[in-house]
PyMOL Python script that loads the backbone (N, CA, C, O; Angstrom):
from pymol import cmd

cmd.read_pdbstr("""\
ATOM      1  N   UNK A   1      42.680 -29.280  -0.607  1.00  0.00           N
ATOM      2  CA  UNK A   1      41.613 -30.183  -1.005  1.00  0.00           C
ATOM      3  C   UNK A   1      41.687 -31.444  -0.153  1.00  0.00           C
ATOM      4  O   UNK A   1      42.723 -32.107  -0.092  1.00  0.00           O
ATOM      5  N   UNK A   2      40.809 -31.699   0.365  1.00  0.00           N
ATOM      6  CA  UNK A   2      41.183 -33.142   1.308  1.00  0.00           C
ATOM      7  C   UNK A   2      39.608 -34.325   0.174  1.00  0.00           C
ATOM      8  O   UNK A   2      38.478 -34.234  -0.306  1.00  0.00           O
ATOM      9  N   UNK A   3      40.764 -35.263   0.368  1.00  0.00           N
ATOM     10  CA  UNK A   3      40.590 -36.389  -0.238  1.00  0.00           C
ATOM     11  C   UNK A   3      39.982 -37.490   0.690  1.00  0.00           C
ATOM     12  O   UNK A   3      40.425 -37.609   1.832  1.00  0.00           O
ATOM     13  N   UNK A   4      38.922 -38.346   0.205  1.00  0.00           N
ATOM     14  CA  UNK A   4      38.045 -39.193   0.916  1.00  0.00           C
ATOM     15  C   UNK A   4      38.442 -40.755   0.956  1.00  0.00           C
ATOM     16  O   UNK A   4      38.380 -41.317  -0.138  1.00  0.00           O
ATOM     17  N   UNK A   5      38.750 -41.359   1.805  1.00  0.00           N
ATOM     18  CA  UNK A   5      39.154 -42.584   1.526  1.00  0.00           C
ATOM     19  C   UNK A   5      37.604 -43.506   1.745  1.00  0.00           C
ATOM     20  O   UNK A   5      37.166 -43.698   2.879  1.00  0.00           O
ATOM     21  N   UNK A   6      36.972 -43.956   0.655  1.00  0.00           N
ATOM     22  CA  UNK A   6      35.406 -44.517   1.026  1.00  0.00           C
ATOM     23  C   UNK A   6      36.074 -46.295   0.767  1.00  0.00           C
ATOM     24  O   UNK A   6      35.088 -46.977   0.489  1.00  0.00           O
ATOM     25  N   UNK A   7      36.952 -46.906   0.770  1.00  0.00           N
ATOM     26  CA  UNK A   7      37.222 -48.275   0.358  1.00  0.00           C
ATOM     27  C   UNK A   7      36.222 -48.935   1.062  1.00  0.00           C
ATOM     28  O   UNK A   7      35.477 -49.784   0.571  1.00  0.00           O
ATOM     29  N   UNK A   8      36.207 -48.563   2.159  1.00  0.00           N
ATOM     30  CA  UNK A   8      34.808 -49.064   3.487  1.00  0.00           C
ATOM     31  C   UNK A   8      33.854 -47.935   3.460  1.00  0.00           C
ATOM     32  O   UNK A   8      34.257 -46.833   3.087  1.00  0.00           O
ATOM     33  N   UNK A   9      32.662 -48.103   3.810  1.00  0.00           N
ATOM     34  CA  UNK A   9      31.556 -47.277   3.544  1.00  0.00           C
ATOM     35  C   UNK A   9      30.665 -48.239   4.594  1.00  0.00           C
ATOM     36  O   UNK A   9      30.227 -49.350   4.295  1.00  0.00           O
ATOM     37  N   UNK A  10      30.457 -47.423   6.167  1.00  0.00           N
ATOM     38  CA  UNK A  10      29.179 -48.039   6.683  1.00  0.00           C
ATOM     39  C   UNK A  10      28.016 -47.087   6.881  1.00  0.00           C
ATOM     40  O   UNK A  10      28.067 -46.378   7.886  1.00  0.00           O
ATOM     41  N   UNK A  11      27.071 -46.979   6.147  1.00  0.00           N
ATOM     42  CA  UNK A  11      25.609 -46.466   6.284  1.00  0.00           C
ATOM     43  C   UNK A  11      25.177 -46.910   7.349  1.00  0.00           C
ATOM     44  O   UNK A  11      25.311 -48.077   7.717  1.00  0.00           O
ATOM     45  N   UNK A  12      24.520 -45.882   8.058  1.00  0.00           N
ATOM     46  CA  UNK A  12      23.791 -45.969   9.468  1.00  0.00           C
ATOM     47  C   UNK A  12      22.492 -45.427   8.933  1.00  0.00           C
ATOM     48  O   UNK A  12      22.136 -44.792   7.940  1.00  0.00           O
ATOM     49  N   UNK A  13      21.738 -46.123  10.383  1.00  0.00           N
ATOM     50  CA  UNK A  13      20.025 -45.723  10.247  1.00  0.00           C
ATOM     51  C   UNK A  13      19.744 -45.990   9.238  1.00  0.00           C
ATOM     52  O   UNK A  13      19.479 -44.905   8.719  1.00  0.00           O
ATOM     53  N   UNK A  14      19.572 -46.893   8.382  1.00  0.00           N
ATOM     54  CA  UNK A  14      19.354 -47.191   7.063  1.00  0.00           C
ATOM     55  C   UNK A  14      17.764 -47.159   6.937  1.00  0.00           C
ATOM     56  O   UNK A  14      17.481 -48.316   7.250  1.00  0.00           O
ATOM     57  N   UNK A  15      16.649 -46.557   6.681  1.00  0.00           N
ATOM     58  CA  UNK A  15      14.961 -46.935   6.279  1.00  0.00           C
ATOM     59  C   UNK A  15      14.895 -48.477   6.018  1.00  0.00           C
ATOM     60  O   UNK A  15      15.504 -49.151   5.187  1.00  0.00           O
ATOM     61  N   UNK A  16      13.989 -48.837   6.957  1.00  0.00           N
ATOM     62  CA  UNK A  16      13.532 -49.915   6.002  1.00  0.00           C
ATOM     63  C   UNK A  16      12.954 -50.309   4.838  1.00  0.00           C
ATOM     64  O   UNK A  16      13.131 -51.349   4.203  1.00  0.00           O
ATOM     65  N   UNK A  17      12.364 -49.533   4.653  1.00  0.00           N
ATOM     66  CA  UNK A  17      12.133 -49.687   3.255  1.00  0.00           C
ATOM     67  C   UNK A  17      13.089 -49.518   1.848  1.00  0.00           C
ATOM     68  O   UNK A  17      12.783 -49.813   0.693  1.00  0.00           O
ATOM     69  N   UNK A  18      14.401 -48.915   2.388  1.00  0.00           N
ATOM     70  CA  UNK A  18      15.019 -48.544   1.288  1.00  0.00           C
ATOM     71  C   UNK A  18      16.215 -49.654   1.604  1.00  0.00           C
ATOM     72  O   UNK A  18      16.808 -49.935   0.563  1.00  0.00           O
ATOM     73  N   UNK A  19      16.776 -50.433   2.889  1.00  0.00           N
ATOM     74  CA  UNK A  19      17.238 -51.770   3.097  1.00  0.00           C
ATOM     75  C   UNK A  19      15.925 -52.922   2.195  1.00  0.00           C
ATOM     76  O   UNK A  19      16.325 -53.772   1.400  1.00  0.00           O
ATOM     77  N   UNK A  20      14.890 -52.800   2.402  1.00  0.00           N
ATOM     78  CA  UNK A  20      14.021 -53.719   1.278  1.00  0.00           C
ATOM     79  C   UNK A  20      14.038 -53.881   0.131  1.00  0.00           C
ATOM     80  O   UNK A  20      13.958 -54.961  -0.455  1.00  0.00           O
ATOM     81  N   UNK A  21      14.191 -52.380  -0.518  1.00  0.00           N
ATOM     82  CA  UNK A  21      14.174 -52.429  -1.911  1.00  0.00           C
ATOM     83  C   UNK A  21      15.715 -52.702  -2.363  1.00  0.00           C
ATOM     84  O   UNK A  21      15.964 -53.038  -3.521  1.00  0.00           O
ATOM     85  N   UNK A  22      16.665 -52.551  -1.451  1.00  0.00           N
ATOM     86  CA  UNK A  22      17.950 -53.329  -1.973  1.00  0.00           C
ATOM     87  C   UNK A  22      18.519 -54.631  -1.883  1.00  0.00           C
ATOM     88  O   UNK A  22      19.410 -55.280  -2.430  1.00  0.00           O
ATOM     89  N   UNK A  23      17.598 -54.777  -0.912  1.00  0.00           N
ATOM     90  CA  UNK A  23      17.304 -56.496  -1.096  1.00  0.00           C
ATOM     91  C   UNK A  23      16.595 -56.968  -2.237  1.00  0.00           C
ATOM     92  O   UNK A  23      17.149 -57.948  -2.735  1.00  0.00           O
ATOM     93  N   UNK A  24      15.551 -56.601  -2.824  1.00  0.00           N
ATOM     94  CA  UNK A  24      14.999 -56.869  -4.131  1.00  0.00           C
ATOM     95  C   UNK A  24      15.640 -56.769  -5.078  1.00  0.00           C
ATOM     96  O   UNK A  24      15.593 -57.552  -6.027  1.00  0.00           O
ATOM     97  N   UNK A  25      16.572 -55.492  -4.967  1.00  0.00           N
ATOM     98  CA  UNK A  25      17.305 -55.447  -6.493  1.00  0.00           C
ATOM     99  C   UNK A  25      18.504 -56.243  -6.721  1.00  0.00           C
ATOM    100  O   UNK A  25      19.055 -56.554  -7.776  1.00  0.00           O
ATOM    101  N   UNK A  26      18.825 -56.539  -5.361  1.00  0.00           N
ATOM    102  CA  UNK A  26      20.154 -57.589  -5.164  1.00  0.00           C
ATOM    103  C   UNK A  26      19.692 -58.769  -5.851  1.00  0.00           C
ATOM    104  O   UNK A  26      20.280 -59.233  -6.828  1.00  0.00           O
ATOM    105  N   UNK A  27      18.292 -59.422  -5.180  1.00  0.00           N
ATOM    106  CA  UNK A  27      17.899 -60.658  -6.216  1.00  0.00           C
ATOM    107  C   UNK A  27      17.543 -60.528  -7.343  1.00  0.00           C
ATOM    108  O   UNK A  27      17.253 -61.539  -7.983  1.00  0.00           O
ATOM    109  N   UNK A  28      17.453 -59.230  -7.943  1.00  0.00           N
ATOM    110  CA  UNK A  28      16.739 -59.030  -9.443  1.00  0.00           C
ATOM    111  C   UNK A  28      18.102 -59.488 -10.229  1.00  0.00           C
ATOM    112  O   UNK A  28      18.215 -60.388 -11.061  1.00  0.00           O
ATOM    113  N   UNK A  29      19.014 -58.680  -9.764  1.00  0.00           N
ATOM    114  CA  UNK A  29      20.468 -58.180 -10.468  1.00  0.00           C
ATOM    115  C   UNK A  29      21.259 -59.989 -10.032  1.00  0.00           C
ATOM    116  O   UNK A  29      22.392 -59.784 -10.468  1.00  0.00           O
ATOM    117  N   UNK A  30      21.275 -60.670  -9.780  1.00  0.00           N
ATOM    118  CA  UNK A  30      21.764 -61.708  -8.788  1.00  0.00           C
ATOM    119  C   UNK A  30      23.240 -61.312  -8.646  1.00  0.00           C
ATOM    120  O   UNK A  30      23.932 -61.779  -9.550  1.00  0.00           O
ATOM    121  N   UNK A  31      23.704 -60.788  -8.009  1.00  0.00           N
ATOM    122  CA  UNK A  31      24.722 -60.278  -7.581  1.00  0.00           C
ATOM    123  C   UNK A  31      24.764 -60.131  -5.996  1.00  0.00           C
ATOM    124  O   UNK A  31      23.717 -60.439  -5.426  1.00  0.00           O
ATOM    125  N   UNK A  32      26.019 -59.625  -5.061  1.00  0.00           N
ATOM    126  CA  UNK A  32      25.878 -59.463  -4.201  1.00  0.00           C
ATOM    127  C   UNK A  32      25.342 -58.122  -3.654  1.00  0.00           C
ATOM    128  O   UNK A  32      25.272 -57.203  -4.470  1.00  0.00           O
ATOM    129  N   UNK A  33      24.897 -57.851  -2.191  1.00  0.00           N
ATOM    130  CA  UNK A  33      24.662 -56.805  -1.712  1.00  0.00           C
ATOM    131  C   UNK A  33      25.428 -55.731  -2.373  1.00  0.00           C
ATOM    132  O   UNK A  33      24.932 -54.972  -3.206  1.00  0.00           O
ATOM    133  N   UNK A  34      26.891 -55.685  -1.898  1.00  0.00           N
ATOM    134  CA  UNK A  34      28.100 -54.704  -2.198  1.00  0.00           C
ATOM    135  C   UNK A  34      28.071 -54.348  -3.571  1.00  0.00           C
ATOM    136  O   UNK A  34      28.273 -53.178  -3.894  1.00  0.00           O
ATOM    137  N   UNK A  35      27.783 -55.453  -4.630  1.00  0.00           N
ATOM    138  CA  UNK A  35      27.859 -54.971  -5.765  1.00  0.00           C
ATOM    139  C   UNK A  35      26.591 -54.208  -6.671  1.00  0.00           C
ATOM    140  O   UNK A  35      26.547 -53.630  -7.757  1.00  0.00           O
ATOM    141  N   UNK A  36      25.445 -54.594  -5.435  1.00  0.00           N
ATOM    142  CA  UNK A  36      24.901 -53.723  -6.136  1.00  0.00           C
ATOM    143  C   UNK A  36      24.347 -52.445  -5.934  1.00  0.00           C
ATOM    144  O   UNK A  36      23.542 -51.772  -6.578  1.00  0.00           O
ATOM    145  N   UNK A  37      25.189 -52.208  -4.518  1.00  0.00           N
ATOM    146  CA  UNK A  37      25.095 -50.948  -3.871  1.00  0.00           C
ATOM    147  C   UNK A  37      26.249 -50.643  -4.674  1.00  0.00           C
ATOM    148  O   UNK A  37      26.434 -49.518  -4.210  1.00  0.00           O
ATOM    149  N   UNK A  38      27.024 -50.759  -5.390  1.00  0.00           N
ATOM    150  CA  UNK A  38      28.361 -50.003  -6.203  1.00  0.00           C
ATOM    151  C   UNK A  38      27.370 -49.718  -7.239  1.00  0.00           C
ATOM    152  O   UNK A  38      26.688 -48.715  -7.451  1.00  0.00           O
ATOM    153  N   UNK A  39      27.460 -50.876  -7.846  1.00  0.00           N
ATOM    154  CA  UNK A  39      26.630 -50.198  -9.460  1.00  0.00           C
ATOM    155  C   UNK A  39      25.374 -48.907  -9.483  1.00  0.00           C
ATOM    156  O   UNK A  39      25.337 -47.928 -10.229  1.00  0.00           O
ATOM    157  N   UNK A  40      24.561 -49.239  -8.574  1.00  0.00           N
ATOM    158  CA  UNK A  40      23.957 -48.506  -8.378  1.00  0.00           C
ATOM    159  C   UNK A  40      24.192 -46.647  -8.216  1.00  0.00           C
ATOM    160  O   UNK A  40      23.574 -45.700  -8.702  1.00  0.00           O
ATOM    161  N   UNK A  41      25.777 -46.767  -6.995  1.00  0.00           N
ATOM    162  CA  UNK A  41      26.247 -45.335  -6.770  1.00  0.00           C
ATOM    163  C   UNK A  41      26.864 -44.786  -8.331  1.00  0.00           C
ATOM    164  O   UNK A  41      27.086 -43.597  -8.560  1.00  0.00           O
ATOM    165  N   UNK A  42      27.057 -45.747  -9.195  1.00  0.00           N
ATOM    166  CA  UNK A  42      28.168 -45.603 -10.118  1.00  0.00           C
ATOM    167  C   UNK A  42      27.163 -44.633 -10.695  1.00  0.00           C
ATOM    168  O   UNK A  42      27.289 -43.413 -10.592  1.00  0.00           O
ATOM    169  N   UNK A  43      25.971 -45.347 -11.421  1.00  0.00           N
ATOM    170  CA  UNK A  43      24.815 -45.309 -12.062  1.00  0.00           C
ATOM    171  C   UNK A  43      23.991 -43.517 -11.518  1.00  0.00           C
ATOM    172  O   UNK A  43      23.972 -42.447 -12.125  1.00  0.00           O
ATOM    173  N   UNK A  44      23.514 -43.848 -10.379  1.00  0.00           N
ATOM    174  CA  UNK A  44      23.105 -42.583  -9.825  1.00  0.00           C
ATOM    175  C   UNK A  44      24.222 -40.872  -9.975  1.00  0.00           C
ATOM    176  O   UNK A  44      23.794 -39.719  -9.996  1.00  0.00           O
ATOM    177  N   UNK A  45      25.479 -41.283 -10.041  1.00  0.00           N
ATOM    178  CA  UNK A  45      26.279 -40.045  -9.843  1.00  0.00           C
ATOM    179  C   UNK A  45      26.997 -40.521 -11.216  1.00  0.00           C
ATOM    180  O   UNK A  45      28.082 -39.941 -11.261  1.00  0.00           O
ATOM    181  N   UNK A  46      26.841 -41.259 -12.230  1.00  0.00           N
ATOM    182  CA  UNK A  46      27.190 -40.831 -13.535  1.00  0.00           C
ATOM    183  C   UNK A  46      28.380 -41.004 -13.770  1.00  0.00           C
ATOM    184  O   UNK A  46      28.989 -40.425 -14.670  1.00  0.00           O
ATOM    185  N   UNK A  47      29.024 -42.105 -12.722  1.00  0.00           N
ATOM    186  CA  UNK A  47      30.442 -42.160 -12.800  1.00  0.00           C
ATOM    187  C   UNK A  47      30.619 -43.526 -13.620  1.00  0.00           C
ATOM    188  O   UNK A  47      29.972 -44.470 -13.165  1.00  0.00           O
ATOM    189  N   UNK A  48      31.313 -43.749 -14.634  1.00  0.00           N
ATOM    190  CA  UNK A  48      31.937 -44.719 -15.397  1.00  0.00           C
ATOM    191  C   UNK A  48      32.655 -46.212 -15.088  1.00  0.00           C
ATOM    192  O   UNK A  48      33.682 -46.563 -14.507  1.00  0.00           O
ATOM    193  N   UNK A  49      31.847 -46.717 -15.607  1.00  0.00           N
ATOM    194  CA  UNK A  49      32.247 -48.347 -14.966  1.00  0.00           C
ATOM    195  C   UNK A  49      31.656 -49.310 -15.764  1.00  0.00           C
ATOM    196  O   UNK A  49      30.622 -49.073 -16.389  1.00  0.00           O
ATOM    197  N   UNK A  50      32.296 -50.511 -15.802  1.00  0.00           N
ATOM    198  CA  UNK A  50      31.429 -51.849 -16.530  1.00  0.00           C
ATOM    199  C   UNK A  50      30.212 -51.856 -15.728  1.00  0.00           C
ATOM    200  O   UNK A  50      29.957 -51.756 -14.528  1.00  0.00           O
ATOM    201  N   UNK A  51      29.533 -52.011 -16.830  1.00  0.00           N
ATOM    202  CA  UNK A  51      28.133 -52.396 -16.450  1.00  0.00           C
ATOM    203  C   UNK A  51      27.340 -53.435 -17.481  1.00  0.00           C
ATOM    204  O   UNK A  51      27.259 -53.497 -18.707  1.00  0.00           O
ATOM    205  N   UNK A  52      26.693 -54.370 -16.178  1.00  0.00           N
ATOM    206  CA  UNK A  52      26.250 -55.530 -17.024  1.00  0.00           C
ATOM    207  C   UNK A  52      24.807 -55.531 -16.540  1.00  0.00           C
ATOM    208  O   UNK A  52      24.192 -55.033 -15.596  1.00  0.00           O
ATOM    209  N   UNK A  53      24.431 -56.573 -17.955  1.00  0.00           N
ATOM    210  CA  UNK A  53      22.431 -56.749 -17.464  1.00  0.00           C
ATOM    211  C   UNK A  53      22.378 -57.987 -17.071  1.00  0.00           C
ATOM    212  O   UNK A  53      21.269 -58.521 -17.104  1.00  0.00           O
ATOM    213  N   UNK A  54      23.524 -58.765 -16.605  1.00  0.00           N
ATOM    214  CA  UNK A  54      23.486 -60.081 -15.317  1.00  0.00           C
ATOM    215  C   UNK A  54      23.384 -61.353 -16.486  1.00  0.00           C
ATOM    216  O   UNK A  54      23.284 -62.538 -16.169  1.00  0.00           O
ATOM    217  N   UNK A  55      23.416 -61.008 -17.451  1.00  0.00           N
ATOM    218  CA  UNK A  55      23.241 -62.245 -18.601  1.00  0.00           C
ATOM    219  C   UNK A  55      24.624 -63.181 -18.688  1.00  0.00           C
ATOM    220  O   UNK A  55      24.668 -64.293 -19.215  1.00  0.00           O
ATOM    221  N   UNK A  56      25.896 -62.391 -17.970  1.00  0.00           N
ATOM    222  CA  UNK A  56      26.831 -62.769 -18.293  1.00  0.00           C
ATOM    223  C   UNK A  56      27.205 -64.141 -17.253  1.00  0.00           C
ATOM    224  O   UNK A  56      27.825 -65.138 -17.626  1.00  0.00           O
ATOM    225  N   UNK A  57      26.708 -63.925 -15.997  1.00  0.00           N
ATOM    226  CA  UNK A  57      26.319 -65.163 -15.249  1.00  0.00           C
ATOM    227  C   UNK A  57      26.228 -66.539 -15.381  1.00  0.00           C
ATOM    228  O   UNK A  57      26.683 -67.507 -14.772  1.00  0.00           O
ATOM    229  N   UNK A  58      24.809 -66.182 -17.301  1.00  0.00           N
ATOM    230  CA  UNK A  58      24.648 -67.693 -17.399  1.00  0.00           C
ATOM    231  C   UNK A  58      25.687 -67.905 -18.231  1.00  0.00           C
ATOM    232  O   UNK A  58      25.932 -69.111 -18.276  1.00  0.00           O
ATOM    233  N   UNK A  59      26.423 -67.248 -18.928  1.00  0.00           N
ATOM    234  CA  UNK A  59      27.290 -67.974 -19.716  1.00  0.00           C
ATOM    235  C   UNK A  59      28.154 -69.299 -19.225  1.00  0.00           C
ATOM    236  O   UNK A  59      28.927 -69.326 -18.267  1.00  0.00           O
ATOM    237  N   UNK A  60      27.714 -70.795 -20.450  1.00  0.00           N
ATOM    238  CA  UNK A  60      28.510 -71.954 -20.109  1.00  0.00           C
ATOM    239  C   UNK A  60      27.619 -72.255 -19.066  1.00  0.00           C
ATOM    240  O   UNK A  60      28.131 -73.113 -18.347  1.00  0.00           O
ATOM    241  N   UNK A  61      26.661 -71.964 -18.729  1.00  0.00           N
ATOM    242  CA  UNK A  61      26.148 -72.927 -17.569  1.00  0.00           C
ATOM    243  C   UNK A  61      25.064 -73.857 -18.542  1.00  0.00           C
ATOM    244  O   UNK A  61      24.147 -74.280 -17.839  1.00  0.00           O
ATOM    245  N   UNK A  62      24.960 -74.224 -19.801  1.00  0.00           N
ATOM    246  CA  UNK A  62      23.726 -74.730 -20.111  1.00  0.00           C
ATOM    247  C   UNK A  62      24.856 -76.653 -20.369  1.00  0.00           C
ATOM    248  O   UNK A  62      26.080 -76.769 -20.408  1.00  0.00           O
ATOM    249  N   UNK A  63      24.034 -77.518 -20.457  1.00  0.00           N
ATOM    250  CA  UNK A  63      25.394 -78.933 -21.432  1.00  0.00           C
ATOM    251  C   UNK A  63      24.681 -78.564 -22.433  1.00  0.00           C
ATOM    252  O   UNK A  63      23.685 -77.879 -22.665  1.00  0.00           O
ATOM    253  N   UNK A  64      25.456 -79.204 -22.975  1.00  0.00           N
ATOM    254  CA  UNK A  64      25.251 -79.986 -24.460  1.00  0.00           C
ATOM    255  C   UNK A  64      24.108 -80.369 -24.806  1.00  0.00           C
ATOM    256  O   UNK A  64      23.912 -80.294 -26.019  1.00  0.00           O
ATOM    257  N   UNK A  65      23.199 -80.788 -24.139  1.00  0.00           N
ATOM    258  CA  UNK A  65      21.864 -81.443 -24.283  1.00  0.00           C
ATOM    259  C   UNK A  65      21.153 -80.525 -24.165  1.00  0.00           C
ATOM    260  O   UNK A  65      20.370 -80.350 -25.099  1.00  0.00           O
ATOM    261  N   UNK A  66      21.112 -79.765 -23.257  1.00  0.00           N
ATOM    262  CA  UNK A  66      20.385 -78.003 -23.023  1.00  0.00           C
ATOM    263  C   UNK A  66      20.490 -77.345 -24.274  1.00  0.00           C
ATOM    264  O   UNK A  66      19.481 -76.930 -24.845  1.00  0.00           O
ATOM    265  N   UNK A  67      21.875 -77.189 -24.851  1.00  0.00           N
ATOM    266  CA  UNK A  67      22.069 -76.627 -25.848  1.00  0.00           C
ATOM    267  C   UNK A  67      21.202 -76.785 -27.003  1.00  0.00           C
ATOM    268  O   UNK A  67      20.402 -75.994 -27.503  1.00  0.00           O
ATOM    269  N   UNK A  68      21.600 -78.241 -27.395  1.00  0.00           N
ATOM    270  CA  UNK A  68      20.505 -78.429 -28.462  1.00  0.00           C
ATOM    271  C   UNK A  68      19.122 -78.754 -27.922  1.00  0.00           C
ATOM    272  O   UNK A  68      18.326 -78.670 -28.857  1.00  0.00           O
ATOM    273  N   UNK A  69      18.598 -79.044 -26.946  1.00  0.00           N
ATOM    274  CA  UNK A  69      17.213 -78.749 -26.918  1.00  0.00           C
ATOM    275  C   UNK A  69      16.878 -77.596 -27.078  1.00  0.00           C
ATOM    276  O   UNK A  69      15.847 -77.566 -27.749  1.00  0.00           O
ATOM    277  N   UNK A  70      17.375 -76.195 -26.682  1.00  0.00           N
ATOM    278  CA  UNK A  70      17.008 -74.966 -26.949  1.00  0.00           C
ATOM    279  C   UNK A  70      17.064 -74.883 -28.596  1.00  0.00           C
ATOM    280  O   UNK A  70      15.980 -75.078 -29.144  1.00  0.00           O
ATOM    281  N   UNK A  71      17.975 -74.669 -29.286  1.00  0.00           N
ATOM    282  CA  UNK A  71      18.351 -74.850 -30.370  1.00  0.00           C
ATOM    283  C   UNK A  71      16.857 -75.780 -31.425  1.00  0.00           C
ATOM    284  O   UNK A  71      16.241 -75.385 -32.415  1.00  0.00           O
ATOM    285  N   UNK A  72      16.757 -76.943 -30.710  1.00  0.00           N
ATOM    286  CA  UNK A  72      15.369 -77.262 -31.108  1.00  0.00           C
ATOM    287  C   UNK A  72      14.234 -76.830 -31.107  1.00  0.00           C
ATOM    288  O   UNK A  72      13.607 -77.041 -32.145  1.00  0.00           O
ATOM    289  N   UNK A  73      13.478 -76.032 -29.932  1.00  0.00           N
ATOM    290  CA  UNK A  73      12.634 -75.015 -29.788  1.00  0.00           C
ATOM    291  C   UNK A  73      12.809 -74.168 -30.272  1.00  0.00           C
ATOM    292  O   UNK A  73      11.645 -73.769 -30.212  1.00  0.00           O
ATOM    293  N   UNK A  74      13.394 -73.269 -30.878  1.00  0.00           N
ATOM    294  CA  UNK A  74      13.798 -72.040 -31.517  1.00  0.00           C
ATOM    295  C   UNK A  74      14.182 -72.461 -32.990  1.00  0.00           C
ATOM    296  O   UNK A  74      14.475 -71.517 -33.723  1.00  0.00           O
ATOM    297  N   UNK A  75      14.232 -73.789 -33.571  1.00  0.00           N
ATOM    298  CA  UNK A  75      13.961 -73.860 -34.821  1.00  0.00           C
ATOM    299  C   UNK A  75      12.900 -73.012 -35.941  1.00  0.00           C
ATOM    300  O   UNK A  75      13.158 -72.443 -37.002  1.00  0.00           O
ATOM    301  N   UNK A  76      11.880 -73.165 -35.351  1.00  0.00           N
ATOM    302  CA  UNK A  76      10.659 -72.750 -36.024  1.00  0.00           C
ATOM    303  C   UNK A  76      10.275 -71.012 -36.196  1.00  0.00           C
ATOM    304  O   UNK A  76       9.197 -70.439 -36.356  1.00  0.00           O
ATOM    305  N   UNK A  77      11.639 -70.523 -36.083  1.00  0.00           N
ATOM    306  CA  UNK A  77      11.113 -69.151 -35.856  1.00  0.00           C
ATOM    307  C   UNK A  77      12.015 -68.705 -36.964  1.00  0.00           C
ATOM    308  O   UNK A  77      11.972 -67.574 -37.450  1.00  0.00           O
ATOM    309  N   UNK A  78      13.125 -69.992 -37.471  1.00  0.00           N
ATOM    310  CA  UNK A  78      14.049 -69.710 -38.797  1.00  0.00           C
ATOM    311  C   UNK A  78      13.312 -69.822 -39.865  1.00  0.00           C
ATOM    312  O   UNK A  78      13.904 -69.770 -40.943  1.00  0.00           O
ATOM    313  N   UNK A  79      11.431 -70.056 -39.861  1.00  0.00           N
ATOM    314  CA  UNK A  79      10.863 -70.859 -40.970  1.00  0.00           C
ATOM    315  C   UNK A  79       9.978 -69.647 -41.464  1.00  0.00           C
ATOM    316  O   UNK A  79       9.259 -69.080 -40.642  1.00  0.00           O
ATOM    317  N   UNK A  80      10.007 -69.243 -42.740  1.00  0.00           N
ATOM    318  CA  UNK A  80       9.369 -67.907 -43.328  1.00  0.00           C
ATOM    319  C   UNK A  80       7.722 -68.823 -43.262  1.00  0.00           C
ATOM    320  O   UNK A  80       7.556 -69.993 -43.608  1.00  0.00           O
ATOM    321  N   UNK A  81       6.758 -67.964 -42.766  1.00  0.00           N
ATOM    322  CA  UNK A  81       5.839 -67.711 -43.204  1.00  0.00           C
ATOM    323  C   UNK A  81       4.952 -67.346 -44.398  1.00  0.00           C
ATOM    324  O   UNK A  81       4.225 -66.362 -44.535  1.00  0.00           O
ATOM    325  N   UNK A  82       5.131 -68.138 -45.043  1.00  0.00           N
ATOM    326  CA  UNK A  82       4.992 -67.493 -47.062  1.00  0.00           C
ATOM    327  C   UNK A  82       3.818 -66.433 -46.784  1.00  0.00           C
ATOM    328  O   UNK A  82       4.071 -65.240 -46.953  1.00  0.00           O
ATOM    329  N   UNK A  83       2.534 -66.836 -46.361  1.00  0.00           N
ATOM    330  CA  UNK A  83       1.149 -66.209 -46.167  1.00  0.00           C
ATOM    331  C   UNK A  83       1.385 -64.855 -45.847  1.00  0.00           C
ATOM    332  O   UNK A  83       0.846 -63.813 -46.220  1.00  0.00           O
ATOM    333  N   UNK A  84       2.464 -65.146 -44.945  1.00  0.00           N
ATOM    334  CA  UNK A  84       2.498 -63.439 -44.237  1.00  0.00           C
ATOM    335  C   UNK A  84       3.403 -62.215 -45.281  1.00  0.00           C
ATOM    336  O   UNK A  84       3.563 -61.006 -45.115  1.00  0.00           O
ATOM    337  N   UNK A  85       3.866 -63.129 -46.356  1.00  0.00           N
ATOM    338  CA  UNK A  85       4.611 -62.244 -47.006  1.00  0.00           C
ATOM    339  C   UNK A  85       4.109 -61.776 -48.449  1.00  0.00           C
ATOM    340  O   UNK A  85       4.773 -61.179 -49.298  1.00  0.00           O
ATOM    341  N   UNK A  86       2.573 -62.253 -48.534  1.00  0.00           N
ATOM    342  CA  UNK A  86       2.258 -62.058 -49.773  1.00  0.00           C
ATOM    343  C   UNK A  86       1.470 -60.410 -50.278  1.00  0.00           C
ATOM    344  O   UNK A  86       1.163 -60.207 -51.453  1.00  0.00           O
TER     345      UNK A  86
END
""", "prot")
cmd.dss("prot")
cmd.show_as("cartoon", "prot")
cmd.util.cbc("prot")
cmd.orient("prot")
């Protein structure tokens, strides 16, 4: 059985269009190129790995003041609607 060492992986002749659309998903995902040519192979061939929906990024990036201003906008959605419940 011979075994593949892929630690490096260089794709040649790449389409442009399919170098485009991994440029798009790189900024969708905000991650780097590499990582999201991994997730992606992981994803496509079903192989097992953390996988995130990029939310984890913002964590801790908001202050204190962000905080509760959000917290303020999103008050009003803790407030029952009596009308709608009759």
């Amino acid at each position: 059985m011979h075994t593949m060492n892929a630690s490096h992986l260089t794709v040649r002749n790449l389409p442009s269009e399919l170098a485009a659309a991994l440029q798009r998903e790189k900024q969708r995902r905000g991650t780097s190129l590499n990582q999201t040519v991994i997730d992606l192979l992981r994803q496509s061939l079903g192989v097992k790995g953390t996988r995130s929906n990029g939310v984890g990024r913002l964590a801790g990036t908001w202050t204190e003041a962000e905080h509760r201003e959000f917290l303020s906008a999103i008050r009003s959605f803790e407030e029952i609607d009596r009308e709608l419940w009759k």
